[in-house]
N, C-alpha and C positions, 0 to 999 in steps of 0.2 A: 557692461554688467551682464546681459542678456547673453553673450559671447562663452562668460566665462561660466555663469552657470549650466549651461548646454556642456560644456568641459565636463564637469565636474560633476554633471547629469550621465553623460556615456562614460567617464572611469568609474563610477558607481555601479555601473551596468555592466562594464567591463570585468571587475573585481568580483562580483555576484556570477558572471558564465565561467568565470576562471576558475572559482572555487568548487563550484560543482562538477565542472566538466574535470577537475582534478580526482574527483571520485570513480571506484572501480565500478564501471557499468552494472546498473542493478537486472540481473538476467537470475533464469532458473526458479528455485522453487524458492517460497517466502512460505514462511509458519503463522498462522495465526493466532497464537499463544496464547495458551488457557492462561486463568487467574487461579496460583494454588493458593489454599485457604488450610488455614488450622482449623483442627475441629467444633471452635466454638466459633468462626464466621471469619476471626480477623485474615487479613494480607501475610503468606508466610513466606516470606522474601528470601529465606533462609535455605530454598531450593533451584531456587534461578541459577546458580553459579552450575550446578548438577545440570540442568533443564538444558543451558547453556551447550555441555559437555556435551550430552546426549543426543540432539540437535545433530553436531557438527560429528563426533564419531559415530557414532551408530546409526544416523538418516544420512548424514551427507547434505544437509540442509544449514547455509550460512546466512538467510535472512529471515531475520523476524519481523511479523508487523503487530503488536503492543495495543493492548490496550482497546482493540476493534471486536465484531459481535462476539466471535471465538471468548473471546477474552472478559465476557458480560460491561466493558468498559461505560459504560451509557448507566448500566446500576450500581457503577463504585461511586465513590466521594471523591471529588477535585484531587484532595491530599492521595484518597487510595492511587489514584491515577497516578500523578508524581511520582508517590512513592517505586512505585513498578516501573515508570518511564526512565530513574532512576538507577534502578537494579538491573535494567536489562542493558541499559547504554554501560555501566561499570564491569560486569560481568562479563559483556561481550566484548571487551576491550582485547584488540587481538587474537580473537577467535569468533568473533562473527562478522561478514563484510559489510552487513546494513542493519541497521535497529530502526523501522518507520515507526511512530509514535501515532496513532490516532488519536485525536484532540478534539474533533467533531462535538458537539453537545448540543441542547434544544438552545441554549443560553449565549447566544454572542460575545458578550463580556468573556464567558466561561472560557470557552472553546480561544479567544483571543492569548487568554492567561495560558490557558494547556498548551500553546504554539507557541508562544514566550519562554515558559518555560522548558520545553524539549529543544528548543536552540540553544539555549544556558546549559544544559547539560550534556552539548554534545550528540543530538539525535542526527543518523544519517539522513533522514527526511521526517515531512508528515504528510498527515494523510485527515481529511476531515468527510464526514457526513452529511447529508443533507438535511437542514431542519425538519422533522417527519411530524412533527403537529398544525402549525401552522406551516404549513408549506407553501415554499414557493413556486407559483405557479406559469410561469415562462424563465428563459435563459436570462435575461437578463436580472431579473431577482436572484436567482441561483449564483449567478457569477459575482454581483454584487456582496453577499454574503462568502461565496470563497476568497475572495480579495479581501475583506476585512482583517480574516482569518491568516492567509498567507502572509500578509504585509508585518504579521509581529516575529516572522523568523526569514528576514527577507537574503541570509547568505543559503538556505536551505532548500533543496526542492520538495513540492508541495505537490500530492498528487491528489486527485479528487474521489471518493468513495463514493461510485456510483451502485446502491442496492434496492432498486427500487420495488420489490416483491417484498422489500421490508417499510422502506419508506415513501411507497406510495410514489415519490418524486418517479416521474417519466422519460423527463425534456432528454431528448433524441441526443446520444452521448455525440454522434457526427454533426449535429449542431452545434452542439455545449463548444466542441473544440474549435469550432471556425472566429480565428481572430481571438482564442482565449489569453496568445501571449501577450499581447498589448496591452490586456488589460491586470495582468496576472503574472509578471516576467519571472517568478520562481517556477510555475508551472510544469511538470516533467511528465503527467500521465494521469492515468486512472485504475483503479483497481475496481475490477470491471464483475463485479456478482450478478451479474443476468444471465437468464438464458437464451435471449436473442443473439444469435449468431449472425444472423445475416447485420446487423448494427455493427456490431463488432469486426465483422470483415470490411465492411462501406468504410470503419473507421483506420484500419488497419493497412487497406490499399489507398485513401486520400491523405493521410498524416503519416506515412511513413515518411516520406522525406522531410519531416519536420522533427523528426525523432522523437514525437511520442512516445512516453511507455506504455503498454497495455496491458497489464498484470488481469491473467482470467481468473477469475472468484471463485467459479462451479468449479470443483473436483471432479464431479462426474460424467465433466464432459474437455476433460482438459485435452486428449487428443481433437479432437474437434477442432478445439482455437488453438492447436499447434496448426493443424493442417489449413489455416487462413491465415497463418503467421505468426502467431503467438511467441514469443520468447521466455516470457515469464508466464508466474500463477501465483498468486496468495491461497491458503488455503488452511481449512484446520485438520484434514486427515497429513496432510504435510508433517506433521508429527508424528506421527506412528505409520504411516507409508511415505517416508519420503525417499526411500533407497529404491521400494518398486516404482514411484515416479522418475525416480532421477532414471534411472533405467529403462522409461519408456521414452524421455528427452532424448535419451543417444541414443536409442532404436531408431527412432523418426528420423534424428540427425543425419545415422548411416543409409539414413534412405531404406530401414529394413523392416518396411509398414507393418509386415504380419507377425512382426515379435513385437512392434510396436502397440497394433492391437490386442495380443495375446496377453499385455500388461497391462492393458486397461480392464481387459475383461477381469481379470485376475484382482484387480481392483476393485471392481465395480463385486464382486461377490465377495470377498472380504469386506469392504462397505455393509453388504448385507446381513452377514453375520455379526457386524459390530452392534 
């Protein structure tokens, strides 16, 4: 019996890296996707198809991350949330490569149900928060809580939203990740909103050959965590600058720094004007 369970423990395990690792590498720029609203408050779902288009022709931008601060997600209703996790996963049906869903909430149950449901509908991963009231206060309450969370969308990869200039949460992201697969086997990254760099390099040269994702958060320092290795970036100016980003990606790529940084600045002062 013991035998056969252990089987049927690693083809589980096996079927869950199959399915993922069947997915187009999530690299490059991710959207952080406003919430549009009609003019008396409600969800106006009725432009995500548009939002969609816009995105992928006119930024050059084919991942969205749903539902996260961009998005005010934390001050919709459970249903608002669905509703949008919905529209953005049907809409980008063949013309976006990733839809992350953030599901995060103060409320466990909650956040359990939001990860449930963005697997039922097809979400290319999630992405949760860390509880910012009660907070947890070392790794292993943190990861305790991400496991909860992760185990209700267990063929999907789950990456962690770490923003602690909002939530307070600290716990050292190069520790968070040591030993996080074992406990955590959807586990694929972090969408990394801090300005600590030197963290994010430590994390970047010790977890690379483990294929962490490190998705950079700060817009305004996105060449920076190219230049420590970065591949990706979530972000909310990724909508409306996402063609001068993509265009400092292959600046850097070509190895040609100083058009690379001539697009950051170039950023960084349109930022200012915004």
């Amino acid at each position: 019996m013991l035998s056969t369970k252990g089987s049927v423990s690693r083809e589980v395990t096996r079927l869950r890296s199959s399915a993922m690792a069947s997915q187009k590498k999530l690299q490059g720029l991710v959207a952080a996707t406003v919430t549009p609203l009609t003019s008396d408050g409600k969800i106006n779902l009725s432009v995500i198809g548009q939002y969609v288009d816009y995105l992928v022709d006119k930024q050059g931008v084919k991942n969205v991350f749903v539902n996260g601060t961009t998005g005010e997600g934390l001050a919709l209703s459970s249903q608002e949330r669905k509703q949008l996790a919905e529209e953005w996963v049907n809409q980008g049906k063949k013309k976006l490569e990733h839809v992350i869903i953030h599901v995060g909430a103060l409320s466990l149950p909650e956040s359990k149900e939001l990860a449930r449901h963005a697997a039922e509908i097809g979400a290319s991963g999630i992405s949760a928060i860390a509880p910012f009231f009660f907070k947890p206060t070392n790794k292993g309450a943190l990861v305790a809580f991400l496991r909860e969370v992760a185990s209700e969308a267990p063929h999907i990869p789950f990456y962690y939203y770490h923003i602690p200039p909002l939530t307070g949460v600290k716990i050292c992201i190069e520790d968070l990740l040591d030993g996080i697969k074992k406990q955590i086997p959807t586990f694929q990254g972090v969408k990394y909103s801090d300005t600590d760099l030197l963290d994010f390099a430590q994390c970047m040269d010790k977890y690379n050959k483990e294929q962490f994702l490190l998705l950079y958060g700060v817009d305004e320092q996105l060449l920076s965590a190219l230049a420590v290795g970065a591949t990706g970036a979530v972000g909310s100016t990724y909508n409306y600058l996402g063609q001068a980003n993509n265009m400092m990606f292959q600046a850097y790529a070509n190895q040609d720094f100083a058009l690379a940084r001539k697009y950051q600045v170039s950023v960084l002062h349109k930022l200012k004007r915004s």
